[in-house]
MDAnalysis code that builds the backbone (N, CA, C; Angstrom):
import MDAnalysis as mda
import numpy as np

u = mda.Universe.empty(258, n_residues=86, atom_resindex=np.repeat(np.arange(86), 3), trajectory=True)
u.add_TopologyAttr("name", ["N", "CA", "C"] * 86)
u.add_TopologyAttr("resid", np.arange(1, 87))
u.add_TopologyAttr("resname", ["UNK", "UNK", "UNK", "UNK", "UNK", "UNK", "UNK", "UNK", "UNK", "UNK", "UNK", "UNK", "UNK", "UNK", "UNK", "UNK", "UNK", "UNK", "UNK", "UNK", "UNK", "UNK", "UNK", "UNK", "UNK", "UNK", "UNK", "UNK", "UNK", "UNK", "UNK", "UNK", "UNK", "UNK", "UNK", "UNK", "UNK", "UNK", "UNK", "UNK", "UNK", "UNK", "UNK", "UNK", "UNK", "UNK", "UNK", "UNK", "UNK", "UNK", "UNK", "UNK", "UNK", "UNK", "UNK", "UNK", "UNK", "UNK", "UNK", "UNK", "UNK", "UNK", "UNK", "UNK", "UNK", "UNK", "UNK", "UNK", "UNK", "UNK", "UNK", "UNK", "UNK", "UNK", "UNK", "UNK", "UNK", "UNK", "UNK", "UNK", "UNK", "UNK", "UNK", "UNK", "UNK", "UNK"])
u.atoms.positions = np.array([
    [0.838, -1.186, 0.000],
    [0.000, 0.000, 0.000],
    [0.879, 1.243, 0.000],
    [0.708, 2.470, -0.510],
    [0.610, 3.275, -0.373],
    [0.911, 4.896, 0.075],
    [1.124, 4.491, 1.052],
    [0.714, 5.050, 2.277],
    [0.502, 6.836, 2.496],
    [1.414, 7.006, 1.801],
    [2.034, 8.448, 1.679],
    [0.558, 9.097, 0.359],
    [0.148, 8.195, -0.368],
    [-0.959, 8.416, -1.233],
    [-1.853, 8.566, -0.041],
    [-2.342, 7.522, 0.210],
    [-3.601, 7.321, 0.947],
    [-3.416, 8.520, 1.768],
    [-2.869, 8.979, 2.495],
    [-2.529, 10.345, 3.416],
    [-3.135, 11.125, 2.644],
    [-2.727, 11.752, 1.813],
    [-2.785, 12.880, 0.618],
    [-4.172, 12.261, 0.429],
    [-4.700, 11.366, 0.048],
    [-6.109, 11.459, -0.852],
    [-7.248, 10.988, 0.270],
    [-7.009, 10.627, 1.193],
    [-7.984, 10.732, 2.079],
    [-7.531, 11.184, 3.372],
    [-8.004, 12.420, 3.631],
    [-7.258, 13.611, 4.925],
    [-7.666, 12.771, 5.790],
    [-9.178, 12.402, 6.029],
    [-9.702, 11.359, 7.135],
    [-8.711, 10.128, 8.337],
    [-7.861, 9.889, 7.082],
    [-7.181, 8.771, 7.390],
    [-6.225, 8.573, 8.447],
    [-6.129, 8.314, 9.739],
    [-4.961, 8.354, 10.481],
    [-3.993, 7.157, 10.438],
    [-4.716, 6.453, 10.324],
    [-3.648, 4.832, 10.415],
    [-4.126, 4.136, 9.189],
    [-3.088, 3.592, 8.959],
    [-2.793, 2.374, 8.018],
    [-1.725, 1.506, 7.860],
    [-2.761, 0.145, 7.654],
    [-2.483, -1.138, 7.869],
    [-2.151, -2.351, 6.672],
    [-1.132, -2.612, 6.118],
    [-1.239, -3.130, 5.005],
    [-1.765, -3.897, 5.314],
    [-2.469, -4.844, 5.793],
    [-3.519, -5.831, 6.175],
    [-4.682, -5.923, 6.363],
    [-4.848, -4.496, 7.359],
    [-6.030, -4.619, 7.763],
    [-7.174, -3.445, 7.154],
    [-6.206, -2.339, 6.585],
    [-6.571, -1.608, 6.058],
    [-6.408, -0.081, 6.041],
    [-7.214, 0.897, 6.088],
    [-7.365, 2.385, 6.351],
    [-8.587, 2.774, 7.572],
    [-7.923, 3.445, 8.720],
    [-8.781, 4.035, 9.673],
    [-8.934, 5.525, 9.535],
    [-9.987, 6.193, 10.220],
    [-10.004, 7.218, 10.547],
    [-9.819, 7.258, 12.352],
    [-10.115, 8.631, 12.586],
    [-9.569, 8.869, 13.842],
    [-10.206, 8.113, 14.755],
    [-11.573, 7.358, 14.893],
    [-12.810, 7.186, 15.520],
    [-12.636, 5.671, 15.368],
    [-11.814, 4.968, 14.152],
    [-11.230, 3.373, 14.178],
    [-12.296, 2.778, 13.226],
    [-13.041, 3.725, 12.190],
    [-13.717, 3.266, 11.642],
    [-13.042, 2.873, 9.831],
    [-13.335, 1.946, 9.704],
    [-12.247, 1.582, 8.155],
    [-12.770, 2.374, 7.053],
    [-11.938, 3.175, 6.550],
    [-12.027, 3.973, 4.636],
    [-12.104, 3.494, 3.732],
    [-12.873, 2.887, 2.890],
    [-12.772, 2.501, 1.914],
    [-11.892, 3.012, 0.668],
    [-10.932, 2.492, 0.568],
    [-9.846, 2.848, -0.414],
    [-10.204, 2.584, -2.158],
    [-9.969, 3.679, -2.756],
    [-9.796, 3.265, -4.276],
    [-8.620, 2.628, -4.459],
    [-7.935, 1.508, -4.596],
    [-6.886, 0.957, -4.677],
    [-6.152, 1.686, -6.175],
    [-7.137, 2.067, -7.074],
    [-6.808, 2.701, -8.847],
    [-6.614, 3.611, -8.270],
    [-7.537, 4.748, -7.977],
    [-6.603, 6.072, -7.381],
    [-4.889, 6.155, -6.828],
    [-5.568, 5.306, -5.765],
    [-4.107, 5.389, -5.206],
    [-3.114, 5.398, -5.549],
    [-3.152, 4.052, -6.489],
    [-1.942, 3.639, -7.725],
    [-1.885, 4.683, -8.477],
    [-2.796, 5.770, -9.080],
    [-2.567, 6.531, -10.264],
    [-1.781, 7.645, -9.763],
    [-1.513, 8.075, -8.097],
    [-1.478, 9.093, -7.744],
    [0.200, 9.308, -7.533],
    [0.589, 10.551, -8.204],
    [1.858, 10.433, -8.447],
    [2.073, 11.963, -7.308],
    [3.525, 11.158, -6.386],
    [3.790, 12.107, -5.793],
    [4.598, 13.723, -6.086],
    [4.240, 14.786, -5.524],
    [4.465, 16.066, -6.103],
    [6.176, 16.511, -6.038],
    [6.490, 15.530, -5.075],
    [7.690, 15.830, -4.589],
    [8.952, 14.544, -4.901],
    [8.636, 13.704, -5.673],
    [9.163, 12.994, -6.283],
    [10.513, 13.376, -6.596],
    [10.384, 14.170, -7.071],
    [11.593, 15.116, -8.074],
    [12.796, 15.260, -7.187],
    [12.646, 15.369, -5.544],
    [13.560, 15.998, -4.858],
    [14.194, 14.720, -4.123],
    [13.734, 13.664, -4.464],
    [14.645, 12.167, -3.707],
    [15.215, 11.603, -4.574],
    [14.621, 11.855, -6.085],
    [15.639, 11.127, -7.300],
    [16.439, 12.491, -7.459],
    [16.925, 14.021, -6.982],
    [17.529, 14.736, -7.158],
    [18.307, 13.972, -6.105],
    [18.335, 13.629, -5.231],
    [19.040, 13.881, -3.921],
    [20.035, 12.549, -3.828],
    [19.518, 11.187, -4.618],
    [19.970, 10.356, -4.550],
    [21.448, 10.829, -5.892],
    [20.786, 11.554, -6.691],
    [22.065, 11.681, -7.246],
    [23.149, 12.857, -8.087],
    [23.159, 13.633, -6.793],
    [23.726, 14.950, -6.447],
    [25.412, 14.189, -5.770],
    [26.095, 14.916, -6.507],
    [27.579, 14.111, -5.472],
    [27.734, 14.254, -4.388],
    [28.432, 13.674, -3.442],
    [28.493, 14.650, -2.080],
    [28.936, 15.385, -2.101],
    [28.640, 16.097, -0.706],
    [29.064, 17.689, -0.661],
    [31.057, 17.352, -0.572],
    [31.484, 17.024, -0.432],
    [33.327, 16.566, -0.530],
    [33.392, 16.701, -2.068],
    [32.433, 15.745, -2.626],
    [32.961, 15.788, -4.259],
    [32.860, 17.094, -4.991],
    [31.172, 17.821, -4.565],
    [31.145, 19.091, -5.312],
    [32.213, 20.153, -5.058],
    [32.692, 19.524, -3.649],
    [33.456, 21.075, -3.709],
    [34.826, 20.795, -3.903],
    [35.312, 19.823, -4.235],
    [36.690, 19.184, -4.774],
    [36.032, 19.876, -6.411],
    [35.047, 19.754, -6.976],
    [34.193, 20.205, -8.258],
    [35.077, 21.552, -8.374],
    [34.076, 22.194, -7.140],
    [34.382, 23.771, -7.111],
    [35.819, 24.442, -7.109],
    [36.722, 23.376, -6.459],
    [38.209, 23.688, -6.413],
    [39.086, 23.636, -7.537],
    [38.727, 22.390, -8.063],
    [39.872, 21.983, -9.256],
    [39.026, 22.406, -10.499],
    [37.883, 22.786, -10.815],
    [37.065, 22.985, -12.095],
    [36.781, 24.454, -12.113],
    [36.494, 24.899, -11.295],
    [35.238, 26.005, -11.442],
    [34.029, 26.285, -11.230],
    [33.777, 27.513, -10.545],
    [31.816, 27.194, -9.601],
    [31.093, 27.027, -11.190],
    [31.503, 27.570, -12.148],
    [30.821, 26.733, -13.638],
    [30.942, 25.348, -13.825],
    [31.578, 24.944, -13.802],
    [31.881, 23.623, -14.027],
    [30.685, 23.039, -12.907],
    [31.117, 23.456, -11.643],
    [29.753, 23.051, -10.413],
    [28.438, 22.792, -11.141],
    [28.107, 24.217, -11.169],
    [26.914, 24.339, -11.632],
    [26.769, 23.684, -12.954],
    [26.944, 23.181, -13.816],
    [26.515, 22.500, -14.901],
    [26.150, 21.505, -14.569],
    [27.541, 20.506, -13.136],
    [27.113, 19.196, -12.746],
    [25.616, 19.606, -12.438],
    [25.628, 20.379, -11.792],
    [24.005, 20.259, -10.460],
    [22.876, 20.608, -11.741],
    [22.961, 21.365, -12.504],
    [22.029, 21.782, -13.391],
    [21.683, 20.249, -14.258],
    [22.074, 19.647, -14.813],
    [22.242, 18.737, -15.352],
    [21.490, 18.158, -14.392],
    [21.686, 17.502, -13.507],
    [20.597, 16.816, -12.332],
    [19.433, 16.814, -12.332],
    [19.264, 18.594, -12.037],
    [18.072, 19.595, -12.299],
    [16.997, 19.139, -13.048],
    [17.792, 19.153, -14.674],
    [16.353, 19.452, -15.717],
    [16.512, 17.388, -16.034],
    [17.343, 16.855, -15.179],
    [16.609, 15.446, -15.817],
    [15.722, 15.285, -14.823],
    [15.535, 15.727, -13.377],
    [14.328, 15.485, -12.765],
    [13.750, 17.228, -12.155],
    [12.941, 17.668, -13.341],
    [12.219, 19.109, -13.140],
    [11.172, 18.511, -11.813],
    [10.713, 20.141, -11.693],
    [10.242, 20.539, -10.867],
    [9.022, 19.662, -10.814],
    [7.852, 19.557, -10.159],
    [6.258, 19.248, -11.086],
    [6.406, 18.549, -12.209],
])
């Protein structure tokens, strides 16, 4: 499941259970669109496939030393527009 969807698409929701299911606050079960859920693409996506592959901060700035804050910035830009914003 989910989870991080189900949050976002039903505010109601406090707990969830890959088993047992979706509660609200009161312990009563949500009926889930399982298709929604699946269709629902997160907004912030962009910033964990940025993050996984950004160099470390040692490498960029070994970057910044021996290359140039241009040279920097092209690496990081390059990152950028393969995973935009939205």
């Amino acid at each position: 499941m989910n989870h991080k969807a189900i949050y976002k698409l039903y505010p109601q929701v406090v707990t969830v259970d890959d088993t047992a299911g979706a509660f609200d606050a009161q312990g009563n079960k949500v009926t889930i669109d399982e298709s929604l859920v699946d269709a629902w693409v997160d907004p912030e996506a962009y910033k964990y496939k940025r993050a996984a592959e950004y160099p470390s901060f040692a490498d960029q700035f070994d970057t910044i030393f021996h290359d140039g804050i241009d040279a920097w910035k092209e690496q990081i830009n390059t990152i950028k527009e393969k995973y935009p914003k939205g």
